[in-house]
DODRENTOR-548700 format. One record per residue (C-alpha): residue number from 0; chain; x, y, z. Coordinates in pm, 1 decimal, decimal comma, m for minus. Layout:
BEGIN
<node><nr>NUM</nr><kette>A</kette><x>X</x><y>Y</y><z>Z</z></node>
...
This chain:
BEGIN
<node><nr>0</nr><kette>A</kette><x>m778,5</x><y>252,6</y><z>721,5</z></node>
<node><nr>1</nr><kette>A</kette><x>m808,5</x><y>254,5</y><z>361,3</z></node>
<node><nr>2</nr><kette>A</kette><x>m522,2</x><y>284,6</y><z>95,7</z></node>
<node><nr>3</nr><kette>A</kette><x>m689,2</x><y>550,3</y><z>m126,2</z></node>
<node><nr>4</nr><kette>A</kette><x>m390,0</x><y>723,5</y><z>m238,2</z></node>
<node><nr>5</nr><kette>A</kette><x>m210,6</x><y>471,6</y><z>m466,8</z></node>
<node><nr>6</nr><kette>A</kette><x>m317,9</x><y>319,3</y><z>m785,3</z></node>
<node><nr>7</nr><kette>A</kette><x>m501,3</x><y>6,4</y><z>m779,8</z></node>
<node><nr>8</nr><kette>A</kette><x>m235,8</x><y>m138,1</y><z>m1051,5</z></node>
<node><nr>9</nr><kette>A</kette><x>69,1</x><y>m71,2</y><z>m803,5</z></node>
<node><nr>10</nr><kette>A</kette><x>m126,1</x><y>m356,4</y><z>m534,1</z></node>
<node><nr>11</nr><kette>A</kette><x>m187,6</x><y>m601,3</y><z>m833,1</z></node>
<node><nr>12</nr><kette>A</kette><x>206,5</x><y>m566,9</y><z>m943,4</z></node>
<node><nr>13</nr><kette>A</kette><x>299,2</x><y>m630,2</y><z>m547,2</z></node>
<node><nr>14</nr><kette>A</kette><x>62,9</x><y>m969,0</y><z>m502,5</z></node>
<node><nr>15</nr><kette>A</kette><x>245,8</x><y>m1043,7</y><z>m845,2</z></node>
<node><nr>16</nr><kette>A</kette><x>581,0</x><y>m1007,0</y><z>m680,0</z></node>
<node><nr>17</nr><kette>A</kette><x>500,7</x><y>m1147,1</y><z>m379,3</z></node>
<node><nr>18</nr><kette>A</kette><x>373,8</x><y>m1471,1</y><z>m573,0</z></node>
<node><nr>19</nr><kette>A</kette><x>18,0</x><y>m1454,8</y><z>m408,3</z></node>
<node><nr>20</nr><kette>A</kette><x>m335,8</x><y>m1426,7</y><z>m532,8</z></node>
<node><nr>21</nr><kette>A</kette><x>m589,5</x><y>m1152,2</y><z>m379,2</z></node>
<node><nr>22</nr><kette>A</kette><x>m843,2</x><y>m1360,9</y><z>m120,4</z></node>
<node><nr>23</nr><kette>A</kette><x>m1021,3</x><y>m1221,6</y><z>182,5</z></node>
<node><nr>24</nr><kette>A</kette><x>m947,2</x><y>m1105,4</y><z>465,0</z></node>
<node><nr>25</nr><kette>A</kette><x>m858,8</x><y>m1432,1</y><z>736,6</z></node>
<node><nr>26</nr><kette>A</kette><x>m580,8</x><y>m1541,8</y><z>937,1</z></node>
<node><nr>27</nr><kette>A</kette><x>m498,3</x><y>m1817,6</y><z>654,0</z></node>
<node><nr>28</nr><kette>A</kette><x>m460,9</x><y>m1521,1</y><z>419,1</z></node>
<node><nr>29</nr><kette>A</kette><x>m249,2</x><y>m1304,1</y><z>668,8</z></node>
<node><nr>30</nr><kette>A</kette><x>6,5</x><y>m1601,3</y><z>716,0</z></node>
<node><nr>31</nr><kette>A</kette><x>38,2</x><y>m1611,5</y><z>376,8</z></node>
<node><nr>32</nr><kette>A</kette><x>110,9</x><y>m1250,7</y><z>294,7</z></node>
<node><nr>33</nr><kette>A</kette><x>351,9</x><y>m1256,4</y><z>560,1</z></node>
<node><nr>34</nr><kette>A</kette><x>522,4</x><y>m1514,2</y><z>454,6</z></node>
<node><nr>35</nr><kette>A</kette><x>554,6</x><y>m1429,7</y><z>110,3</z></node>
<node><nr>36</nr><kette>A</kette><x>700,9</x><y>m1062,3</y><z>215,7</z></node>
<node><nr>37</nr><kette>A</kette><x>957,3</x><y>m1230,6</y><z>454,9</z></node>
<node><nr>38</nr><kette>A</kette><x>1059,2</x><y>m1475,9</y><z>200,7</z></node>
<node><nr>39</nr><kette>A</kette><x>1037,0</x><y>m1235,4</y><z>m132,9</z></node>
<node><nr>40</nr><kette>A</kette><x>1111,4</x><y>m900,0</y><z>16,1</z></node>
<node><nr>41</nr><kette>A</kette><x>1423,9</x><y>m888,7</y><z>193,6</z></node>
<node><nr>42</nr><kette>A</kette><x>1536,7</x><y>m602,0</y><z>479,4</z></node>
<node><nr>43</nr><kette>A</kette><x>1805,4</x><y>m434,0</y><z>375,1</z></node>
<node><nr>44</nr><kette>A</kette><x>1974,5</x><y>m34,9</y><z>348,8</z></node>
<node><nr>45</nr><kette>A</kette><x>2186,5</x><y>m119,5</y><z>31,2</z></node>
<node><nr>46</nr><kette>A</kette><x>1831,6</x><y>63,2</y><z>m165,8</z></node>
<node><nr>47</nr><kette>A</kette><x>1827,3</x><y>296,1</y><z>88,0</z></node>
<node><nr>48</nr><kette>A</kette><x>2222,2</x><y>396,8</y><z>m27,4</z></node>
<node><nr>49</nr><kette>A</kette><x>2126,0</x><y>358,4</y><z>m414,1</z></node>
<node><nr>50</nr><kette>A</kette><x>1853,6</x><y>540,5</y><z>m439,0</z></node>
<node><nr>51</nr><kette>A</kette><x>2042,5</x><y>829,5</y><z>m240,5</z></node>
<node><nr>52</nr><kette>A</kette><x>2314,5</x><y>826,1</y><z>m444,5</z></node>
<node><nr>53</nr><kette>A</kette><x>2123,2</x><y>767,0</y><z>m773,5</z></node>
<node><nr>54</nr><kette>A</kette><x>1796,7</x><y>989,7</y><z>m694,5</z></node>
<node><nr>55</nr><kette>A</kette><x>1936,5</x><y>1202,5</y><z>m419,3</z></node>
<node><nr>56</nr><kette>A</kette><x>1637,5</x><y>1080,5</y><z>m223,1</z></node>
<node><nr>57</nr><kette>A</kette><x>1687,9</x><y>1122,4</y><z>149,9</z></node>
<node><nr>58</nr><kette>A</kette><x>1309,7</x><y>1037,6</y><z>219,2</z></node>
<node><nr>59</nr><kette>A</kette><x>1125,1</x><y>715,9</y><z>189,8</z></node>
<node><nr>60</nr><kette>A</kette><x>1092,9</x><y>627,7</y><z>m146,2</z></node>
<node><nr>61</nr><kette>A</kette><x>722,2</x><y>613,9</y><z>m343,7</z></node>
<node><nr>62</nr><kette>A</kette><x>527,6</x><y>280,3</y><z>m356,1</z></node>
<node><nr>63</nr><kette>A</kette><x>617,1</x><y>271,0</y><z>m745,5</z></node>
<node><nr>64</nr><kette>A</kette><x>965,8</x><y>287,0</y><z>m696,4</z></node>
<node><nr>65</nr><kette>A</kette><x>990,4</x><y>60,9</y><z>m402,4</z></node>
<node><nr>66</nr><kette>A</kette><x>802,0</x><y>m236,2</y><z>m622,8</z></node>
<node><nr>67</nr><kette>A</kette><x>1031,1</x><y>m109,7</y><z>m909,0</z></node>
<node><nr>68</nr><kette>A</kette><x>1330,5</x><y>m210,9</y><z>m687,6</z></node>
<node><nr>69</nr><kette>A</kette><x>1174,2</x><y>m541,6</y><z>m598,7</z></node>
<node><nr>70</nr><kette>A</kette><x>1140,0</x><y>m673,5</y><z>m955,7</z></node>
<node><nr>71</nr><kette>A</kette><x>1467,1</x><y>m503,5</y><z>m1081,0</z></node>
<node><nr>72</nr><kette>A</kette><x>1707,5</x><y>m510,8</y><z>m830,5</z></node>
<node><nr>73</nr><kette>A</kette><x>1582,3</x><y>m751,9</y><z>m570,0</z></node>
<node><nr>74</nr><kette>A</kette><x>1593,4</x><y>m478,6</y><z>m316,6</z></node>
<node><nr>75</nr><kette>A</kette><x>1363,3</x><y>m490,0</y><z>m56,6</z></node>
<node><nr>76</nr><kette>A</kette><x>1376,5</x><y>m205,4</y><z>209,6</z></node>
<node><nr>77</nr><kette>A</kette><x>1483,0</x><y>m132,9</y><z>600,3</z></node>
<node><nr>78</nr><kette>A</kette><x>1224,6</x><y>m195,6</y><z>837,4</z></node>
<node><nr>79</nr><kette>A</kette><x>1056,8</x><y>158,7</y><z>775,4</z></node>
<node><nr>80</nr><kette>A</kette><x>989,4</x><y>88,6</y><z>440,5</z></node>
<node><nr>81</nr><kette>A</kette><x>878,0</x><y>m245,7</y><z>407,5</z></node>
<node><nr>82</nr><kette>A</kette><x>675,9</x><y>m201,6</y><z>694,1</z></node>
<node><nr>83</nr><kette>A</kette><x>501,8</x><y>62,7</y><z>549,0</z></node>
<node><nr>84</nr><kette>A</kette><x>430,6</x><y>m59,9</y><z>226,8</z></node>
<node><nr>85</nr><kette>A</kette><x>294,2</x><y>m403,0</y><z>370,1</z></node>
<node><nr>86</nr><kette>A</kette><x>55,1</x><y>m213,5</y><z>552,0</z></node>
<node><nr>87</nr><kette>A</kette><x>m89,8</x><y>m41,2</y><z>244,6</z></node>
<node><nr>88</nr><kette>A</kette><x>m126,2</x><y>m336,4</y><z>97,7</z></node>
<node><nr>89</nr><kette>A</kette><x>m334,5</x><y>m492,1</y><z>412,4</z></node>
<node><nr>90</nr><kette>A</kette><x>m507,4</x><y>m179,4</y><z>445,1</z></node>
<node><nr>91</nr><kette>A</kette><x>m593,4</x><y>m252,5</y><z>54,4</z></node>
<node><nr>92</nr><kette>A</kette><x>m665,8</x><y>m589,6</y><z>103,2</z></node>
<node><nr>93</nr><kette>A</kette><x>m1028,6</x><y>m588,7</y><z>198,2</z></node>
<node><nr>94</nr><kette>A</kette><x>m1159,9</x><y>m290,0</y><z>21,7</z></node>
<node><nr>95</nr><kette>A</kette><x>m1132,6</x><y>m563,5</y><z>m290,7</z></node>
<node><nr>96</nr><kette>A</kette><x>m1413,5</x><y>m727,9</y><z>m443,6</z></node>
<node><nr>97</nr><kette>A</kette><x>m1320,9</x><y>m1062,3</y><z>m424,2</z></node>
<node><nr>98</nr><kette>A</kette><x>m1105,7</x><y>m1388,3</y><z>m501,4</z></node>
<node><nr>99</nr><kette>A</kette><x>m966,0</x><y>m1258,1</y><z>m847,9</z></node>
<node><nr>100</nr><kette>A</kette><x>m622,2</x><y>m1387,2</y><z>m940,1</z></node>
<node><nr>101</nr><kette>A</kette><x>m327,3</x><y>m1090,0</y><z>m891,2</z></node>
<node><nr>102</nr><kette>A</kette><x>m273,6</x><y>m1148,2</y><z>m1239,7</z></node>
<node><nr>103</nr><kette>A</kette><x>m347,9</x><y>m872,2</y><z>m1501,8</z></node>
């Protein structure tokens, strides 16, 4: 399953936060992703209460907004969230071209 629907730019900005370069697809890779998400992007519902209050969301939040709250609040998500998100970044993973840096 592909990630069509977000910008390119919003996967680049979460390898950046995460602290990881793009690679292929492996197992190696994997274990690093996951590790970086465990250790970067904590689990948590004090986003899911600021962004209610704040936004009046009562839905999940958009992939902007969730990286947003990464970089600017440290938030990280409940299990929903993060979840989700991680998996559209695998899914994007290895519709990339190859082993260019996350940088911009």
């Amino acid at each position: 399953m592909s990630a069509p629907e977000y910008d390119e730019r919003l996967f680049i900005k979460y390898l950046n936060l995460l602290g990881i370069r793009r690679q292929k697809p492996g197992f190696e890779a994997l274990k690093e992703i996951v590790s970086a998400q465990a250790a970067t992007v904590p689990f948590e519902n004090i986003s899911k209460l600021f962004f209610k209050k704040h936004l009046h969301l009562s839905h999940l939040i958009d992939f902007e907004l969730y990286l947003d709250g990464i970089e600017k609040y440290n938030f990280g998500g409940t299990c929903y969230a993060n979840n989700f998100f991680l998996n559209r970044l695998l899914s994007w993973l290895p519709a990339t071209k190859s082993n260019t840096s996350g940088g911009s």
